[in-house]
PDBQT receptor file of N, H, CA, C and O in Angstrom, charges set to zero:
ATOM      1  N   UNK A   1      80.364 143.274  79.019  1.00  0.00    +0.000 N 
ATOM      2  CA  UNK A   1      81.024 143.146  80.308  1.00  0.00    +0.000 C 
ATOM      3  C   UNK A   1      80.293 142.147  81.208  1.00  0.00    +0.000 C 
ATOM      4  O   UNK A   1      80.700 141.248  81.945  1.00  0.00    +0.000 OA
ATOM      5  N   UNK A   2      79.119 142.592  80.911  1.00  0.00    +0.000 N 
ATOM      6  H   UNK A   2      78.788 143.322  80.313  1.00  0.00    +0.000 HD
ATOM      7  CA  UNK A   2      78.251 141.682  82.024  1.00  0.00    +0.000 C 
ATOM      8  C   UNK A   2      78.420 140.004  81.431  1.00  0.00    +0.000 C 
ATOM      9  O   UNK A   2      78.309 139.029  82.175  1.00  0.00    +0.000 OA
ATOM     10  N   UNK A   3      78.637 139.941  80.306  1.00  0.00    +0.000 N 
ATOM     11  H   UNK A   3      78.727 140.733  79.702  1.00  0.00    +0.000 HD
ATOM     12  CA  UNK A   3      78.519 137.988  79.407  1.00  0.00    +0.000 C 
ATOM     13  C   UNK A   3      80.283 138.066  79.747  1.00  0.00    +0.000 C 
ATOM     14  O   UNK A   3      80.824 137.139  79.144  1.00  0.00    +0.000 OA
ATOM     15  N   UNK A   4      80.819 138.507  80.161  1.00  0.00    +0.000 N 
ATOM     16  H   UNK A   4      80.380 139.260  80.651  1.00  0.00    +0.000 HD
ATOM     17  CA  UNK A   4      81.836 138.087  80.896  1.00  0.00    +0.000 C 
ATOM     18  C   UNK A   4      82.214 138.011  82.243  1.00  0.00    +0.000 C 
ATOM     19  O   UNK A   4      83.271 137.440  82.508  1.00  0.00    +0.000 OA
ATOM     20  N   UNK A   5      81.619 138.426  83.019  1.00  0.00    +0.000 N 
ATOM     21  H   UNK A   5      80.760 138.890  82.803  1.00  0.00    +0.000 HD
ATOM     22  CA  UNK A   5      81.319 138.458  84.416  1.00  0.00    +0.000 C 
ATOM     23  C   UNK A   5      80.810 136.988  84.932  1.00  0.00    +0.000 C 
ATOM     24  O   UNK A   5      81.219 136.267  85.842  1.00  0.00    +0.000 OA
ATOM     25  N   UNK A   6      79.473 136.802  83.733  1.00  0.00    +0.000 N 
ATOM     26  H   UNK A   6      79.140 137.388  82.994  1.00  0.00    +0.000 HD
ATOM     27  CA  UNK A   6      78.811 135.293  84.312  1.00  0.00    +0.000 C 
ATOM     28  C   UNK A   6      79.377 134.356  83.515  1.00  0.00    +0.000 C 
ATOM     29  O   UNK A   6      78.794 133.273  83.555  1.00  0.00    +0.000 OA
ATOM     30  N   UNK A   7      80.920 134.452  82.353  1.00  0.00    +0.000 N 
ATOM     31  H   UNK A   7      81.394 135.332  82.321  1.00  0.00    +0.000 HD
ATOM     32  CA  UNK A   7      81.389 133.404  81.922  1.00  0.00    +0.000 C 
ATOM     33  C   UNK A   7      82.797 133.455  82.489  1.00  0.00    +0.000 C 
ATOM     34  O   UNK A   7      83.732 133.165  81.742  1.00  0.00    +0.000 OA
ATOM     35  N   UNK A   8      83.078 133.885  84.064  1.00  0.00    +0.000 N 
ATOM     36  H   UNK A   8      82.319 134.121  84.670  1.00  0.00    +0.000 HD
ATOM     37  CA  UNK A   8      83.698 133.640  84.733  1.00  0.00    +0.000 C 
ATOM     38  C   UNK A   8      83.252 133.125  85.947  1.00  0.00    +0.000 C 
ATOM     39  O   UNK A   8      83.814 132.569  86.892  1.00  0.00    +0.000 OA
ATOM     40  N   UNK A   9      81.969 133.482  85.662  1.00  0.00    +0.000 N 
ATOM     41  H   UNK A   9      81.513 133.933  84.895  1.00  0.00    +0.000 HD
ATOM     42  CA  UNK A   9      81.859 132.924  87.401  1.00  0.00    +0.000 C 
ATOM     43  C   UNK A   9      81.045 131.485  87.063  1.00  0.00    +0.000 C 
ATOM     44  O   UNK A   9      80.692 130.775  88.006  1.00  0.00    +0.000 OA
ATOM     45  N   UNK A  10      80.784 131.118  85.764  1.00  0.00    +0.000 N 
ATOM     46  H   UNK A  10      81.070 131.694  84.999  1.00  0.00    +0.000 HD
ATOM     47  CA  UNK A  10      79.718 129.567  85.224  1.00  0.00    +0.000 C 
ATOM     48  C   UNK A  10      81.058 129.164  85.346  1.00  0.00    +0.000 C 
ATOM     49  O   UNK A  10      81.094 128.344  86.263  1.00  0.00    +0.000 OA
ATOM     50  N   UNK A  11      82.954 129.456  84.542  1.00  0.00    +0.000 N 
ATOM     51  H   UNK A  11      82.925 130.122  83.796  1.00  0.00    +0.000 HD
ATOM     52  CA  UNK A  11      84.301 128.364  84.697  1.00  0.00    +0.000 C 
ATOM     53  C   UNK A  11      83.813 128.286  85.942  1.00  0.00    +0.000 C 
ATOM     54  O   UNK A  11      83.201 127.263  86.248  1.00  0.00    +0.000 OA
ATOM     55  N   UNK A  12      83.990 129.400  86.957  1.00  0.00    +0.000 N 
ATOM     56  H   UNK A  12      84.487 130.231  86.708  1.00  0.00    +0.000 HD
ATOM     57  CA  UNK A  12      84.401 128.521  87.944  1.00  0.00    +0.000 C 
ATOM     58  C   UNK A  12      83.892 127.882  89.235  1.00  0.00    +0.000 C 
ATOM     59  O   UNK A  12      84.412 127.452  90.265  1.00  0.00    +0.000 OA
ATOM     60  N   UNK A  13      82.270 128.039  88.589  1.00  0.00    +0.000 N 
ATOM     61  H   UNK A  13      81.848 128.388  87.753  1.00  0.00    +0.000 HD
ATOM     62  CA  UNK A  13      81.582 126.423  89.695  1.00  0.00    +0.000 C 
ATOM     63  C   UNK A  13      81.963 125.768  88.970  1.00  0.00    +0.000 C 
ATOM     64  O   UNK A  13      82.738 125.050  89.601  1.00  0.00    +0.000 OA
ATOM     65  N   UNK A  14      81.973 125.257  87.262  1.00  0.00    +0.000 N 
ATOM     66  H   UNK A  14      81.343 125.839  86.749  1.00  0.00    +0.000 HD
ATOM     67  CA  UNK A  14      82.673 123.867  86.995  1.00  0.00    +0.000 C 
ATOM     68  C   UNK A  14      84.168 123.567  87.413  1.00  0.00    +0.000 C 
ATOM     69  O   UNK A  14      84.465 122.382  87.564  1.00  0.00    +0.000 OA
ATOM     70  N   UNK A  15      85.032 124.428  87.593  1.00  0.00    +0.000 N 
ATOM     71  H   UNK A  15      84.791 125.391  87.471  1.00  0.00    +0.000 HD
ATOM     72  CA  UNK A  15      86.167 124.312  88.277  1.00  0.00    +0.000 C 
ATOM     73  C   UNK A  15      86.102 123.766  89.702  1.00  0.00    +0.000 C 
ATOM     74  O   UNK A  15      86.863 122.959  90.237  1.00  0.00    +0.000 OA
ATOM     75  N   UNK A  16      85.111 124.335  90.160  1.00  0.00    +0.000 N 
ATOM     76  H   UNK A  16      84.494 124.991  89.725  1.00  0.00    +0.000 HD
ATOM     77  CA  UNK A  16      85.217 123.875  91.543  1.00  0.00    +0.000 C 
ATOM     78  C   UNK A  16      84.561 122.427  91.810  1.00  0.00    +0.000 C 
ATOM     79  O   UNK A  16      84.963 121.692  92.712  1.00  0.00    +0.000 OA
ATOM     80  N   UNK A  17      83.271 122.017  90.733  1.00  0.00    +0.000 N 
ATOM     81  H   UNK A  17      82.944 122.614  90.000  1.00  0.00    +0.000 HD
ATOM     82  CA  UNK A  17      82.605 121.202  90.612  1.00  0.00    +0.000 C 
ATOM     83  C   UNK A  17      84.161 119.391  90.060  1.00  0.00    +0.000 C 
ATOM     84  O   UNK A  17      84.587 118.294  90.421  1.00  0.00    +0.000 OA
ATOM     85  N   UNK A  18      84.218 120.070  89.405  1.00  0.00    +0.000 N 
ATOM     86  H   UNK A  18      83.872 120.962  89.111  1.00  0.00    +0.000 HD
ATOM     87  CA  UNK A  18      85.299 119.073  88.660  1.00  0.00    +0.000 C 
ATOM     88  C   UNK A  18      86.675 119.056  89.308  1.00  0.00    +0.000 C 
ATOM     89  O   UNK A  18      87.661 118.525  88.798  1.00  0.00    +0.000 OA
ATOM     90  N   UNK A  19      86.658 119.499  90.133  1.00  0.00    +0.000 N 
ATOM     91  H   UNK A  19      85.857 119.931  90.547  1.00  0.00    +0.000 HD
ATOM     92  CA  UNK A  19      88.047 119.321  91.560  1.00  0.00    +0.000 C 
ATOM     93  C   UNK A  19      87.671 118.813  92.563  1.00  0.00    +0.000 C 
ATOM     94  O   UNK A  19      88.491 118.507  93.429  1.00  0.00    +0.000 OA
ATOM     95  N   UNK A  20      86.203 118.562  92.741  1.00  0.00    +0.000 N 
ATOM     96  H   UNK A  20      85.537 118.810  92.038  1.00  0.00    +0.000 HD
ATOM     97  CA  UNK A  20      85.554 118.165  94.003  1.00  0.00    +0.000 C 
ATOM     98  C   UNK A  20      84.720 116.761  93.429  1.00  0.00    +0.000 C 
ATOM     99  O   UNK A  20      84.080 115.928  94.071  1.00  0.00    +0.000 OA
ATOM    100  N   UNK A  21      84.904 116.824  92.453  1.00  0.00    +0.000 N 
ATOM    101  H   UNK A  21      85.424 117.500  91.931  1.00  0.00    +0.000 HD
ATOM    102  CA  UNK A  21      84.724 115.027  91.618  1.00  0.00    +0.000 C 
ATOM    103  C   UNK A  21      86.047 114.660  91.827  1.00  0.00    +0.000 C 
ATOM    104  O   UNK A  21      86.470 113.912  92.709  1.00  0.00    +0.000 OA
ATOM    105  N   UNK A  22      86.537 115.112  91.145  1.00  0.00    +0.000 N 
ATOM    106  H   UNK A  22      86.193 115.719  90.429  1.00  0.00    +0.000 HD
ATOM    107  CA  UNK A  22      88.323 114.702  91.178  1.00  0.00    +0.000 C 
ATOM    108  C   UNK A  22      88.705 114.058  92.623  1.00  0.00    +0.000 C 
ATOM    109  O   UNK A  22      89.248 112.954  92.588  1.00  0.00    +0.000 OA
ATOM    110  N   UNK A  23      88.437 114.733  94.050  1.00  0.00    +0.000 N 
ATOM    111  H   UNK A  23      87.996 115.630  94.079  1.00  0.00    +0.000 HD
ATOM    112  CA  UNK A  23      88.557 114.500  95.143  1.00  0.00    +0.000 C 
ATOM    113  C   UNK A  23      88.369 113.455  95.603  1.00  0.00    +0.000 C 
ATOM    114  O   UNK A  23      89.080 112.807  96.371  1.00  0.00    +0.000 OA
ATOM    115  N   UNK A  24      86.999 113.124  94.985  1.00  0.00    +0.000 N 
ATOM    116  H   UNK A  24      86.421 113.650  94.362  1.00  0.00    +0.000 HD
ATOM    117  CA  UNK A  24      86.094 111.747  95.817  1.00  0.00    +0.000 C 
ATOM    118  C   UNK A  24      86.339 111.024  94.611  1.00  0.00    +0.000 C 
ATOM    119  O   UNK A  24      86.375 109.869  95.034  1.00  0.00    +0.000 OA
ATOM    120  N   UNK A  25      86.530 110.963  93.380  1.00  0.00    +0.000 N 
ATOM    121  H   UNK A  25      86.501 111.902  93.036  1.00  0.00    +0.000 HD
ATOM    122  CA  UNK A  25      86.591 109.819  92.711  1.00  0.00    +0.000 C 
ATOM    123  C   UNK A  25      88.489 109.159  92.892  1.00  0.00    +0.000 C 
ATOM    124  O   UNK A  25      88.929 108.010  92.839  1.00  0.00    +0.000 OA
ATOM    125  N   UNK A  26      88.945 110.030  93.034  1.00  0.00    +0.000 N 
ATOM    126  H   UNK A  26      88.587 110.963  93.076  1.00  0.00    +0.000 HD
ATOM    127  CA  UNK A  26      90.604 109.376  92.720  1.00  0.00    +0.000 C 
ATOM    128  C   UNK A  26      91.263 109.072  93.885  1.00  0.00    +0.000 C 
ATOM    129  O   UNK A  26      91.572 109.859  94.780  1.00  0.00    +0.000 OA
ATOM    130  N   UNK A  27      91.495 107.690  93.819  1.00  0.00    +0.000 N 
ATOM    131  H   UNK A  27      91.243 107.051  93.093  1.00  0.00    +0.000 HD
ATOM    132  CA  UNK A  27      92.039 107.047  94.759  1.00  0.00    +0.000 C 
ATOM    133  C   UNK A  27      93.608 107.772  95.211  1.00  0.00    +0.000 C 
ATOM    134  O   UNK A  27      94.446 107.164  94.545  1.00  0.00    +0.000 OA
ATOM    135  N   UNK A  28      94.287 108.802  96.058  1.00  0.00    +0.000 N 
ATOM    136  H   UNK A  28      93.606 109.297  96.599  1.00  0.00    +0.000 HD
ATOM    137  CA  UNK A  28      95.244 108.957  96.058  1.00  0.00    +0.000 C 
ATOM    138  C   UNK A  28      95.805 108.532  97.598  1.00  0.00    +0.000 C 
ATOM    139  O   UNK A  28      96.264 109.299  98.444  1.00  0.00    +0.000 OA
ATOM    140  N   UNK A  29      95.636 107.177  97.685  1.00  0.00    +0.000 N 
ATOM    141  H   UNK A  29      95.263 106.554  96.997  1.00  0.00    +0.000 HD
ATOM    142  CA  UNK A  29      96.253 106.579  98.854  1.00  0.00    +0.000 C 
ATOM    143  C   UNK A  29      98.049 106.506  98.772  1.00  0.00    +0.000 C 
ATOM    144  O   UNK A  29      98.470 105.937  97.765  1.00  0.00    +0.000 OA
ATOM    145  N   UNK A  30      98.677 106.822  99.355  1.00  0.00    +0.000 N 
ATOM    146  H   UNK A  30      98.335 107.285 100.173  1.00  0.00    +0.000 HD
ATOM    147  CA  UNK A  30      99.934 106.449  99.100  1.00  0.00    +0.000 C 
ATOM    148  C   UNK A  30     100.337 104.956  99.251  1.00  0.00    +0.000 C 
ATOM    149  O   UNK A  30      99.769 104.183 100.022  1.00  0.00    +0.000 OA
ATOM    150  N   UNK A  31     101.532 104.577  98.317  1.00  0.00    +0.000 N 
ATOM    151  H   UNK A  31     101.994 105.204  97.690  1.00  0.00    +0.000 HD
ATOM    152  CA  UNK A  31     101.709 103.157  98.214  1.00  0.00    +0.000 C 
ATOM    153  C   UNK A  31     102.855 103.072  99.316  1.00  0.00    +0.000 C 
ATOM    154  O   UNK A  31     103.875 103.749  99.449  1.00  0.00    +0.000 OA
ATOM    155  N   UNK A  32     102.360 102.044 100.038  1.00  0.00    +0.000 N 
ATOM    156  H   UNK A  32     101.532 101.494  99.930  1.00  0.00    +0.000 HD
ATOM    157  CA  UNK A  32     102.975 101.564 101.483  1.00  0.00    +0.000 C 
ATOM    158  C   UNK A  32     103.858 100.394 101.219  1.00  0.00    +0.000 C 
ATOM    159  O   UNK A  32     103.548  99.404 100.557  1.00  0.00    +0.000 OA
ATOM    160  N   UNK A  33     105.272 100.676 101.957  1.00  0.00    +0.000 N 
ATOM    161  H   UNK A  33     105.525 101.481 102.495  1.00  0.00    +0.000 HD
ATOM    162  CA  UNK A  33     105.967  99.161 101.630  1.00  0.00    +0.000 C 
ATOM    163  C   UNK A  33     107.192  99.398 103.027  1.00  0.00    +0.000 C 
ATOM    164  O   UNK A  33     107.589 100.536 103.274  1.00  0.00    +0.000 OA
ATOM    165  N   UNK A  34     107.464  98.733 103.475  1.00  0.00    +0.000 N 
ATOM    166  H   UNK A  34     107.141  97.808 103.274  1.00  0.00    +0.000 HD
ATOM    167  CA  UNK A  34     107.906  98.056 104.284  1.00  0.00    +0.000 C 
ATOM    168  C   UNK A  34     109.723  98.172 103.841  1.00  0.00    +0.000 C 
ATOM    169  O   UNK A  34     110.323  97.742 102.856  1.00  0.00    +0.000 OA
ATOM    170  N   UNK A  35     110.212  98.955 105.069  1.00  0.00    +0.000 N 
ATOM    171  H   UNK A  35     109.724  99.304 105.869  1.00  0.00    +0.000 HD
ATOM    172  CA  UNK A  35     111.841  99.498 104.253  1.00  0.00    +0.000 C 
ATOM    173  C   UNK A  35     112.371  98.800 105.876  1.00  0.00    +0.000 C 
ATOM    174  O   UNK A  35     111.797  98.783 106.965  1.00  0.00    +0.000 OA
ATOM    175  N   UNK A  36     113.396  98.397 105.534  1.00  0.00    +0.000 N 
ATOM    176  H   UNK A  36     113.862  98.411 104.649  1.00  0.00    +0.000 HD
ATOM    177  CA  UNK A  36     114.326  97.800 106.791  1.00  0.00    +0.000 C 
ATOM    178  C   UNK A  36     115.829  97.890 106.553  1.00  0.00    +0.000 C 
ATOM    179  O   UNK A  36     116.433  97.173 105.755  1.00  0.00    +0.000 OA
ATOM    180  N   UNK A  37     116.399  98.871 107.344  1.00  0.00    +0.000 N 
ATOM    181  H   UNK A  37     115.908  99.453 107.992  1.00  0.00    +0.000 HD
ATOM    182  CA  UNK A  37     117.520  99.353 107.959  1.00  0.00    +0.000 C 
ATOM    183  C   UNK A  37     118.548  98.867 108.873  1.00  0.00    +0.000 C 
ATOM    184  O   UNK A  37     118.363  98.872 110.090  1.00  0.00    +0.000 OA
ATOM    185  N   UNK A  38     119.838  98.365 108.227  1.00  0.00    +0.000 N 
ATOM    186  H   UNK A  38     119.989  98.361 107.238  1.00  0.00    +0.000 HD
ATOM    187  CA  UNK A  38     120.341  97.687 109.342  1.00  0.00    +0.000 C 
ATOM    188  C   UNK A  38     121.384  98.711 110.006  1.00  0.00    +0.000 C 
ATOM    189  O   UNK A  38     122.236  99.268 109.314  1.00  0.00    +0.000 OA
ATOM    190  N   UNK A  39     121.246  98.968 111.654  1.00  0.00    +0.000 N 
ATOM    191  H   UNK A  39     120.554  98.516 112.216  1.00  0.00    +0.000 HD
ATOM    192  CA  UNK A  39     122.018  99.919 113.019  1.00  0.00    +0.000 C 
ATOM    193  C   UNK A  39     122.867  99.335 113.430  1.00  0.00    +0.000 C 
ATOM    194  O   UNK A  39     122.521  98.230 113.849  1.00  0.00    +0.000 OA
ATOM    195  N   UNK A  40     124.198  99.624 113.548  1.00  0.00    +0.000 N 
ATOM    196  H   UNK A  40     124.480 100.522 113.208  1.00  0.00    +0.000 HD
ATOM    197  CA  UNK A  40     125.250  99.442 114.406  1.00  0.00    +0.000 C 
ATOM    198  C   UNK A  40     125.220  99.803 115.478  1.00  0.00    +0.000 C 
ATOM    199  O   UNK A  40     124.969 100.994 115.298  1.00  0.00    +0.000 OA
ATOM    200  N   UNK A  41     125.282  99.686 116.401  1.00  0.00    +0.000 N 
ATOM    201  H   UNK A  41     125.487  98.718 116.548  1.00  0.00    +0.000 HD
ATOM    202  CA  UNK A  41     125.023 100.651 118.248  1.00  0.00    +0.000 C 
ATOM    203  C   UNK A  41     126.339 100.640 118.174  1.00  0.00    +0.000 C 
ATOM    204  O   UNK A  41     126.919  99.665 117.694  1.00  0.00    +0.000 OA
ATOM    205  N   UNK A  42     127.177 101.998 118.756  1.00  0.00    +0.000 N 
ATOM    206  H   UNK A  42     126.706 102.790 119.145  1.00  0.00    +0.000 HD
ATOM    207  CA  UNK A  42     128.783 101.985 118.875  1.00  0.00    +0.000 C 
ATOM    208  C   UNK A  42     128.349 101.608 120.621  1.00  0.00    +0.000 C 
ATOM    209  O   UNK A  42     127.769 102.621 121.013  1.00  0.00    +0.000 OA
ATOM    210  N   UNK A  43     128.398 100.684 121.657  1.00  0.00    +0.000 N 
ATOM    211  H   UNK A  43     128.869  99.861 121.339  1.00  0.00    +0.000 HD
ATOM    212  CA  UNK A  43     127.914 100.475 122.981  1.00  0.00    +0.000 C 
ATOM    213  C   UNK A  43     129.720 100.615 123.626  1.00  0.00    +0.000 C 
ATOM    214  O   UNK A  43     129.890 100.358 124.818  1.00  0.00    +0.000 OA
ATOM    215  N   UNK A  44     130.448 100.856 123.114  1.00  0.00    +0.000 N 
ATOM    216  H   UNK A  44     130.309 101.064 122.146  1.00  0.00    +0.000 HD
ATOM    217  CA  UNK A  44     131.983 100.841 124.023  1.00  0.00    +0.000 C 
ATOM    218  C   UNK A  44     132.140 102.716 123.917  1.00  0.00    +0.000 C 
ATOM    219  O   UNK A  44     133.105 103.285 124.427  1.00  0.00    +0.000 OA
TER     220      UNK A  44
């Protein structure tokens, strides 16, 4: 019981370790682009 206790809690600092690499290494900027819409004004 107990060699399963500490081979849940060793996953999950590497879980937490390897999500928090993941974080700072991967660029997840969103890709930006430029959308243009053409408006009718009903002005009458």
């Amino acid at each position: 019981m107990v060699r399963l206790i500490k081979a849940v809690f060793v996953l999950s600092i590497l879980g937490f370790a390897g999500l928090t690499g993941y974080a700072y290494l991967v660029d997840m900027s969103p890709e930006s682009r430029q959308i243009t819409v053409p408006v009718t004004l009903d002005a009458n």
